[in-house]
N, C-alpha and C positions, 0 to 999 in steps of 0.2 A: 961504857954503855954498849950493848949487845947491839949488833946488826938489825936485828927483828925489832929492836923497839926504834930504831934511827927508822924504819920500813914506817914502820905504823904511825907515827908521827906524821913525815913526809906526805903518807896516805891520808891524814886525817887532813894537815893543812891543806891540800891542793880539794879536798870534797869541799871544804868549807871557801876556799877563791871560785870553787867551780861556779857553787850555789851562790854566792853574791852576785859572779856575774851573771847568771839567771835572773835572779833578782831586778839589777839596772837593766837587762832587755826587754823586760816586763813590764816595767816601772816608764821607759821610756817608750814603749807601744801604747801602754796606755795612756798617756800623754797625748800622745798621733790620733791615736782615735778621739780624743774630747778634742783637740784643736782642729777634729775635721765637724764635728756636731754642727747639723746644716749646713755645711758649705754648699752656694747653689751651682757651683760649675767644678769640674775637677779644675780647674786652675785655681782654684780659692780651697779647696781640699791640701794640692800643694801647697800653697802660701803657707796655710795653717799648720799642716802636718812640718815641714822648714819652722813655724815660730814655735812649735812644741820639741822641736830636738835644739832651737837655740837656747829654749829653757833648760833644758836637761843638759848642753852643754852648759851653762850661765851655774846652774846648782854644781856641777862636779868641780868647774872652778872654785866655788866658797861662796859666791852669790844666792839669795835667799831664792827657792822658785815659789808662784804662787802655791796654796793649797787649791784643788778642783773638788768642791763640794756640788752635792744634788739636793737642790731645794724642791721639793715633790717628787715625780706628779701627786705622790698620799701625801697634801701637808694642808692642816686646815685655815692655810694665810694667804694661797696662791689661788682663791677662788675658784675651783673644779681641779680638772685633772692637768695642770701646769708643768710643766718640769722645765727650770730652770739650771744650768748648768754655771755654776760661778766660781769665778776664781778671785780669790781672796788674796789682800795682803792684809793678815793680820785681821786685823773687823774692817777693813777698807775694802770695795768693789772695786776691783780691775775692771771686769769684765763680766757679761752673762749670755749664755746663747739659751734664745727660749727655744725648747725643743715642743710641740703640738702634735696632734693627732693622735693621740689615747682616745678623746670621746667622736671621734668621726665615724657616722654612718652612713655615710654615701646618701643624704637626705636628696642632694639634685640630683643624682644618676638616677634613683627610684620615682622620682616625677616625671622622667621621661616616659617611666611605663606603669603611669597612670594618669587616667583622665583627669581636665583641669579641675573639673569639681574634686575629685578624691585627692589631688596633690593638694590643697588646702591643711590636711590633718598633718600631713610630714613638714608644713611650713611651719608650723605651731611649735614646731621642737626644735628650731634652731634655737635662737635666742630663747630660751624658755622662760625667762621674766618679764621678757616683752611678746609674749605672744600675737596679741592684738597689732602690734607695729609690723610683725614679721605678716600676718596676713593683708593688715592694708595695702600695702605694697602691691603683695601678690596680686589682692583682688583691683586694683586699681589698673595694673596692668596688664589683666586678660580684658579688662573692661576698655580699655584702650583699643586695644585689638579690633574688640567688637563693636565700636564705636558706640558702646550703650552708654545711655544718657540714666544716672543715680538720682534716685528723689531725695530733694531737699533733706528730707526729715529724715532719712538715710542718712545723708552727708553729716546730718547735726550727732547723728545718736554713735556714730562713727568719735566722732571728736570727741563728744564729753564720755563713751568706755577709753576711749585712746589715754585723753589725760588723768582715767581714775586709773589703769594702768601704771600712767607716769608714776604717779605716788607710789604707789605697791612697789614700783621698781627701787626707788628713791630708797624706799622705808627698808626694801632688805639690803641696799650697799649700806645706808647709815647703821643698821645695827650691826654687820658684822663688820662692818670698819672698825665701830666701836669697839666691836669684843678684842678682834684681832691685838688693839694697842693698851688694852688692858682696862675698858671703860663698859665693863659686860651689862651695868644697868642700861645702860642705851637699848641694847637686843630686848629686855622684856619691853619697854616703851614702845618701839618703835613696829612691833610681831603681835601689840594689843591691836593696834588701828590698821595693820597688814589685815588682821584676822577680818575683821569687820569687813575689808573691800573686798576680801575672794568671798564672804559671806553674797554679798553685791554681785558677783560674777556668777556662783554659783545661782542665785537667781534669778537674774537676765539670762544666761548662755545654757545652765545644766552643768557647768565643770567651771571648776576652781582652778584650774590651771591647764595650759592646753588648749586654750579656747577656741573651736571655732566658730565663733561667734559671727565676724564678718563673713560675707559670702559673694560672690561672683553678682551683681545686680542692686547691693545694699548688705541685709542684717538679717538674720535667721529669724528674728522674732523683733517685737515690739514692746515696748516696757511692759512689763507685768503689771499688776495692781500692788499696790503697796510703795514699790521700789522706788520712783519716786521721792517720798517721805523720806526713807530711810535714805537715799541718797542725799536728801536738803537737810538732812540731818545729820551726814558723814562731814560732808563739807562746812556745815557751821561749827562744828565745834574742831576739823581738823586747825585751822592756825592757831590756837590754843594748845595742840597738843606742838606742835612745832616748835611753841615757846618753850615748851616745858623742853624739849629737845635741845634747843639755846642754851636752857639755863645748867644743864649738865654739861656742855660741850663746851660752849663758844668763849666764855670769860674761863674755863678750867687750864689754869698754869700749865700741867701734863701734857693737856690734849693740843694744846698751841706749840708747846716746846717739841712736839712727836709731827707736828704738823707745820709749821711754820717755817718755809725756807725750804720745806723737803719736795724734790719731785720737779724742780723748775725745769722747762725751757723755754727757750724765746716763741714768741709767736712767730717768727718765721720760718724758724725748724719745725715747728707743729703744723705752718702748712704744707710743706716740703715732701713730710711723711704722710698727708692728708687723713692728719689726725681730725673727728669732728666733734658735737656735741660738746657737754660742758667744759671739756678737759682742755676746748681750744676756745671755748668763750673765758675761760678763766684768765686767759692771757694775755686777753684785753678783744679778742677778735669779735663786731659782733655779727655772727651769722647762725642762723638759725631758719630751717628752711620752711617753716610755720610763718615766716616771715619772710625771706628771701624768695619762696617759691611756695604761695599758697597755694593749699590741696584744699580736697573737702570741706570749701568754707570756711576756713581760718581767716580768710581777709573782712569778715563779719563782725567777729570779734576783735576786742580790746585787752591786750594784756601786756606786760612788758616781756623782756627780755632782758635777764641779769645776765653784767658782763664782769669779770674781776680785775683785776689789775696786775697782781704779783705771779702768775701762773704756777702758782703752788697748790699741796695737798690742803692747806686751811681755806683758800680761795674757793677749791672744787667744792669741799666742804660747806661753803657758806654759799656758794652759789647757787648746788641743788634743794638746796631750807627753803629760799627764795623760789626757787622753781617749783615745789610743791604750793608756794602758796596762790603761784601764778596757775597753776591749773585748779586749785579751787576756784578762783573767778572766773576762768572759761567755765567749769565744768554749771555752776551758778547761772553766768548767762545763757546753758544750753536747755536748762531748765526751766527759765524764763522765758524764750522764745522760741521753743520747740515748734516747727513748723506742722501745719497738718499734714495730712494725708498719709500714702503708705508706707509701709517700713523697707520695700525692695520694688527694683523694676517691674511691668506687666510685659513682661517674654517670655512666653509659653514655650520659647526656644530653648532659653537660658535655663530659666527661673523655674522650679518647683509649683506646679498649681496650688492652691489652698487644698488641703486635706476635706474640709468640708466638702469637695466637688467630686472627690473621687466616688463617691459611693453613689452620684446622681449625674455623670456628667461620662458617657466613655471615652470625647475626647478629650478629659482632662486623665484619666486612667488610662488612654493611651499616650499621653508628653511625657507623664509620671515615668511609668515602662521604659522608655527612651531614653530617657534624660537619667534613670537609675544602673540601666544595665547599659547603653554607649556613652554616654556624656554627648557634649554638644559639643556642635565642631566652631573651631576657630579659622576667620582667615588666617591666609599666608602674611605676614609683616615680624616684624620686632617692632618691642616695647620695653622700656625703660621709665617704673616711676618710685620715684624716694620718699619716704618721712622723716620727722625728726623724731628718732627715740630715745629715751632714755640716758642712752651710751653715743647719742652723735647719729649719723645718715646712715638709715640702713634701708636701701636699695633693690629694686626687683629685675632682671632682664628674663624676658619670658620671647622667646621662639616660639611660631607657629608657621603648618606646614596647610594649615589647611581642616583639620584632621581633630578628633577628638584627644588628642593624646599632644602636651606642647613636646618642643624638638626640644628643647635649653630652657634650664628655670637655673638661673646663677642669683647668687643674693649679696649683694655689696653689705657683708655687715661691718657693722664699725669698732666688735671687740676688734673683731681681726685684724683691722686697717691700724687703731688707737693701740695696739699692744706694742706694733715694732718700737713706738715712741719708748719702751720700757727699757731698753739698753742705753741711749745714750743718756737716758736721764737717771739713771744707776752711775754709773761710770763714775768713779771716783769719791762713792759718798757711803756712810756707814750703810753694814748688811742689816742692821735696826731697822735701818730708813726705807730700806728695800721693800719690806712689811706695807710699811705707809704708802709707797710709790705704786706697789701693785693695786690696794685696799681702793687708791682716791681715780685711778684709769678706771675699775668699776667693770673688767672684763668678765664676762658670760661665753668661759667655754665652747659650753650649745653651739653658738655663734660663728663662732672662732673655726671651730675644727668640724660642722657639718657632717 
């Protein structure tokens, strides 16, 4: 053999050592970098970046390393824009680092630079299936501030949109729970009788989604004509459609076997992480803060409060059935003793004059003026007040300085709080189940990432 071909050889094999080893320096950076994915301090970046070259040494030795797959943020399982990072053995969960903040838009940095009445529209889009609970809050706690006193029939018309809300919420995690594990009749059942209650919002509020309905003093309006009816009418025939929900779900082999056993932790890890609403009544805990800390006349009312036992995805599941049917009988006795008088405060400070006076009254065409182009001023204090929504305690702290414009609007929501609970209850259980474990927490992005 010629000299020039022993050249070309020697040339070819050392190109081909080169590029592998590019390869394993690549291979093992990108390692570092997923094993840093959230770390909150550069000390845990170390840690991390240290257990991702133990892997990479652990694989050159002959030991298996996990596979690092991206579940989202585009996946239609991970409920908005999620992106899960996980490392797999095999269909087993090691591990997952939720990565957040794809749908974040600065919602409380933009209430600082706007008046309290206009920060109301940017609160509607946090949580966007629970509108209504995201403004409770709000408006509860400028009302704090101003030490204004809400009329009865405010407080009532407040509770029974809050619980026809609940439903609406309920009715979209149970259908795309359902689709998600392969039970897609549930989505049209459960988006018939969704449809019907934005029908309901839409004519109380003027919008089907988004609402701002509640308002700084009470309620934008007063029940319409009609609404009524067709609300005694949502409500008696909804526990009937909840059966018909049962009878596809709760006795189906599938849906018990995809659900049953999935998603457990102790009630004492779930207060630890101060996970709230169903996900920590499931597990036997019972608090619920319609109960533990009545708001707007909840202590009026008679309803129960379902608690489950096994803290699983079948328990969340059977819990919130029972929870829809419990705000059909709030929502029933709110209709039955709907208090008189009027639907928001008389503060000519606060409150909007009636429309009928502006065209006969200049000092009501002069609050109008005011109150549209400054907003009203708030004292100096903080305020903190909570509901029970849908997903657990979601939260308002509102700053003021005085001043038409709050200093801090922060919103305790409880995807955000209920999600960290999603790692250690992954941890070691099929990537199948991971589906169900996200589907039964019932997270709302919106929420989550503000």
């Amino acid at each position: 053999m010629s000299t020039d071909h022993v050249d070309i050889f020697t040339a070819e094999a050392r190109e081909a050592r080169e590029a592998a080893e590019r390869e394993g320096r690549e291979l093992a950076e990108t390692e570092r970098v997923v094993a840093g994915v959230e770390a909150g301090t550069p000390t845990e970046a170390l840690e991390r970046t240290r257990e991702g070259e133990a892997r990479s040494a652990a694989a050159g030795a002959g030991e298996r390393a996990p596979m690092i797959i991206n579940l989202g943020p585009q996946h239609p399982s991970t409920h908005g824009v999620l992106r899960l990072v996980t490392e797999l053995d095999g269909e087993v969960v090691q591990d997952i680092h939720p990565v957040i903040g794809y749908l974040h838009t600065g919602i409380e940095k933009q209430c600082e630079n706007k008046t309290f009445w206009q920060a109301i529209t940017l609160v509607t889009r946090m949580d966007y299936l629970s509108p209504f609970f995201n403004t409770h809050a709000y408006t509860m706690a400028v009302e704090k501030l101003l030490q204004l006193e809400v009329p009865e029939r405010a407080k009532w018309l407040r509770v029974m949109i809050a619980e026809l809300n609940r439903i609406t919420s309920h009715l979209v995690w149970l259908g795309t729970s359902g689709l998600e594990l392969g039970a897609m009749s549930v989505l049209f059942y459960t988006y018939r009788e969704r449809d019907r209650a934005l029908d309901l919002f839409e004519m109380i509020s003027g919008e089907r989604m988004n609402n701002r309905f509640f308002q700084v003093g009470g309620t934008a309006a007063d029940m319409p004509a009609g609404f009524e009816g067709l609300l005694r009418r949502f409500i008696d025939e909804m526990p009937s459609r909840v059966d018909e929900y049962e009878g596809l779900l709760t006795e189906n082999p599938i849906w018990i076997e995809r659900t049953r056993g999935v998603g457990v932790l102790p009630a004492e890890q779930l207060i630890d992480l101060g996970v709230t609403g169903p996900a920590l009544r499931a597990a036997g805990v019972d608090l619920d803060l319609r109960k533990a800390a009545p708001y707007s006349g909840y202590e009026h009312f008679e309803f129960s409060v379902p608690i489950g036992n096994n803290g699983d995805a079948y328990d969340r599941y059977l819990l919130r059935l029972r929870e829809m049917r419990e705000s059909c009988r709030i929502i029933a006795q709110c209709l039955d003793g709907m208090p008189e008088g009027s639907h928001i405060a008389d503060d000519r400070k606060v409150v909007l004059p009636p429309r009928g006076e502006l065209a006969t009254s200049m000092e009501a065409l002069i609050h109008h003026f005011k109150l549209v182009t400054e907003g009203f001023h708030v004292p100096a204090g903080e305020a903190y007040c909570a509901t029970e929504s849908p997903r657990g305690e979601i939260g308002c702290y509102v700053v003021a300085d005085g001043g038409p414009k709050p200093v801090r609007v922060h919103m305790r929501d409880a995807s955000f709080v209920n999600l960290q609970a999603l790692r250690p209850m992954a941890q070691n259980q099929y990537l199948a189940d991971l589906i169900a474990m996200i589907g039964s927490l019932d997270n709302v992005m919106g929420g989550v990432d503000r």
